[in-house]
C-alpha positions as CSV (number, residue, x, y, z in Angstrom):
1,X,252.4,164.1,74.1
2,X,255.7,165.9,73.4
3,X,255.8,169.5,72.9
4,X,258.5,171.5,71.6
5,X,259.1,175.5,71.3
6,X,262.0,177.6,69.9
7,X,261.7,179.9,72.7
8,X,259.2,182.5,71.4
9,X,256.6,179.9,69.5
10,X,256.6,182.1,66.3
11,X,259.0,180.3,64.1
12,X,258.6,176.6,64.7
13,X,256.5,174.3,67.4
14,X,256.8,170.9,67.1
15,X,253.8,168.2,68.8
16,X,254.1,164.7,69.2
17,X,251.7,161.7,69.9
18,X,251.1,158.0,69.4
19,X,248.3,156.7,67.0
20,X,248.2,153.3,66.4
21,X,251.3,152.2,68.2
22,X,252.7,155.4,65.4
23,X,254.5,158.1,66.2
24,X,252.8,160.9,64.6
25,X,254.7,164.6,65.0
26,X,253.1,167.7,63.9
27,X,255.1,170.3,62.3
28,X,253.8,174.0,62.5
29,X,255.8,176.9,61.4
30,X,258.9,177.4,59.8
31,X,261.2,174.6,58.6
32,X,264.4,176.7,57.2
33,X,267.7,177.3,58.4
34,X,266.9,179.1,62.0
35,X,265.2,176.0,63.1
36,X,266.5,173.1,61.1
37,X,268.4,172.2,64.5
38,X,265.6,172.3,66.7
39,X,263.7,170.2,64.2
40,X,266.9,167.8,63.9
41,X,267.0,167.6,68.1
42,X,263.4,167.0,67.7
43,X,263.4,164.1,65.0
44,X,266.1,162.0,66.5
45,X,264.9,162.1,70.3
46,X,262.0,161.0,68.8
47,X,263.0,158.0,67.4
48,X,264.9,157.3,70.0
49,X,262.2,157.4,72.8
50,X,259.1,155.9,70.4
51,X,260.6,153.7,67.9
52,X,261.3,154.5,64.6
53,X,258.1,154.5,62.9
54,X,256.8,157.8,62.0
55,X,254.3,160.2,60.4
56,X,255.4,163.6,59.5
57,X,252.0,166.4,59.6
58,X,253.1,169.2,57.5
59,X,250.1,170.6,57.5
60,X,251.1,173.1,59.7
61,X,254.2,174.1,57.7
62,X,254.1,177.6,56.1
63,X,257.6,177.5,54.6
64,X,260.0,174.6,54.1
65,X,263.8,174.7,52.9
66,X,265.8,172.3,51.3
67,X,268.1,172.3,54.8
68,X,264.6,170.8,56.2
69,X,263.9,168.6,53.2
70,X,267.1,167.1,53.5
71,X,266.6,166.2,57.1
72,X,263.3,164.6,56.4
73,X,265.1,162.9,53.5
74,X,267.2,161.8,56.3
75,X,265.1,160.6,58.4
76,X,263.1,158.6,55.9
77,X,266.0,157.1,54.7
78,X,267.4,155.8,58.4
79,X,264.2,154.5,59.2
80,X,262.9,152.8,56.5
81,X,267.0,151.2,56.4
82,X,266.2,149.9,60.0
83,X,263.0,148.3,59.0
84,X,260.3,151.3,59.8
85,X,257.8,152.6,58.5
86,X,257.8,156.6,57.7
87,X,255.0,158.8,56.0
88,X,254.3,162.9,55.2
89,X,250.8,163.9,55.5
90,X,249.4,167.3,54.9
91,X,251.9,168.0,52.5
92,X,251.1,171.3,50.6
93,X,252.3,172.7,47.4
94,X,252.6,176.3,48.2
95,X,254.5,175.4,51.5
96,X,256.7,172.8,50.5
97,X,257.5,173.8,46.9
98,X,261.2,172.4,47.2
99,X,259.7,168.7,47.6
100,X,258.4,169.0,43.7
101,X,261.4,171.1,42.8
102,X,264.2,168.3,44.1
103,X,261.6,165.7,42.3
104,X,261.3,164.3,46.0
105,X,257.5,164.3,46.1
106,X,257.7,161.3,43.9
107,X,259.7,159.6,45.8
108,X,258.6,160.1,49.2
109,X,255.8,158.5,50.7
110,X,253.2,161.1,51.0
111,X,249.2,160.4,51.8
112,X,246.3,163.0,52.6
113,X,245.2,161.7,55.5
114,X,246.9,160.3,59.1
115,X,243.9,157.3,57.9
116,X,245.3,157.2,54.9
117,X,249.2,156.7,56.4
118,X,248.1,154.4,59.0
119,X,246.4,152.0,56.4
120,X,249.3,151.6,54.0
121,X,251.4,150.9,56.9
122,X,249.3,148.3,57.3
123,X,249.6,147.2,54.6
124,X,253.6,146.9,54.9
């Protein structure tokens, strides 16, 4: 497991694990402009280190920008280019209004569950 802090741990911490030969991140705090680099950094030595399929968890989100959407645009977009797989889980209206805003949350792969994720990739 990978474990990433801003410092204080109040704005963003970032977790990482393999499920399923998956990398699976979990996302809890802020995604906006004060940690849209850390969650950049994050993102790409990811990839780098454990292949580039991934899930996002947001369910741990409690604001998101359209800084962070764009860099989980991003990162969906570079993967799935490269032949991975990519999937958002926990992905709550409240939180994440700017995915419905942009029209994104149709076009991004979003399930409920990491089961749910796992299965249609799968299925790909």
């Amino acid at each position: 497991m990978t474990v990433s802090n801003n410092g204080d741990g109040s704005a963003l911490a970032l977790a990482s694990a393999t499920v399923s030969g998956v990398n699976v991140i979990r996302v809890t705090g802020l995604l906006d402009a004060t940690t849209r680099d850390q969650f950049a950094d994050y993102l790409a030595a990811e990839a780098a280190e454990h292949g580039i399929d991934m899930v996002l968890d947001l369910g741990g989100v409690t604001f998101m920008d359209s800084r962070a959407l764009g860099l989980i645009v991003h990162q969906w977009q570079v993967g799935t280019q490269a032949g991975g797989r990519f999937a958002l889980i926990g992905v709550e209206y409240a939180k994440t209004k700017v995915m419905w805003i942009t029209g994104l949350a149709q076009r991004l792969p979003l399930y409920d569950t990491l089961d749910d994720a796992l299965a249609a990739f799968e299925r790909s």
